[in-house]
Phi, psi and omega in degrees: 000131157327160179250119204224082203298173197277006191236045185252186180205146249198151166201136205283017179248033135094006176243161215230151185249129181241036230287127179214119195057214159274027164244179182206123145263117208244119179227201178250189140286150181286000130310310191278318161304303189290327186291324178285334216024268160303064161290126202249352180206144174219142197235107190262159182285187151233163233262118198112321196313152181226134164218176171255179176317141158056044165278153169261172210206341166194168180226123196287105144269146151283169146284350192275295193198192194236122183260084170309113151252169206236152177283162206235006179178173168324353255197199191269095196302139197245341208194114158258151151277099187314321191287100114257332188314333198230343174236060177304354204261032149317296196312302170335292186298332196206046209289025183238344185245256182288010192253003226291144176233016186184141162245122175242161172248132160281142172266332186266138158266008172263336168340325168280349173330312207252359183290149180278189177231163191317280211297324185267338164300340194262350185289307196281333193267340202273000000 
């Protein structure tokens, strides 16, 4: 079973929320890194870039295949992780730590309204 810690917030396209202030940190789950396996690229946004809900914002390769990911809400990439550029396969190894792949500022504070919580992500993965 995946790992889905609990004081993270979920979205059903696999990406994980880190809410610190107005900002979110975003990455994918340690579902979605085993489904994908071997990431091998990560094609990152740059830091100013603005998106609304469900833009995608960066892009996965795998050897398996390729993965959009999408914003989960509004806002302002504020930070990308650089190291992924020369170690993508951070996101494999940490897909919760060092594999982290963007910081955005929130525009909405309501925004998390619709994001999942540990318990109902694990509910959508089992």
């Amino acid at each position: 079973m995946s790992e889905a810690p609990e004081e993270l917030f979920y979205t059903k396209e696999h990406e994980w929320l880190r809410i610190e202030g107005d900002e979110v940190v975003i990455g994918i789950t340690d579902h979605a890194q085993d489904a994908l396996t071997d990431i091998v690229y990560i094609e990152l946004p740059e830091v100013g870039d603005e998106f609304t809900e469900m833009d995608e914002f960066a892009l996965v390769e795998s050897v398996k295949s390729a993965s959009p990911i999408f914003a989960p809400m509004a806002g302002e990439i504020l930070a990308v992780n650089q190291a992924l550029e020369d170690t993508p396969e951070l996101i494999n190894q940490d897909p919760y730590g060092e594999g982290w792949i963007v910081r955005f500022k929130i525009v909405d504070s309501n925004a998390t309204e619709g994001l999942m919580s540990a318990d109902d992500y694990r509910v959508i993965i089992a």
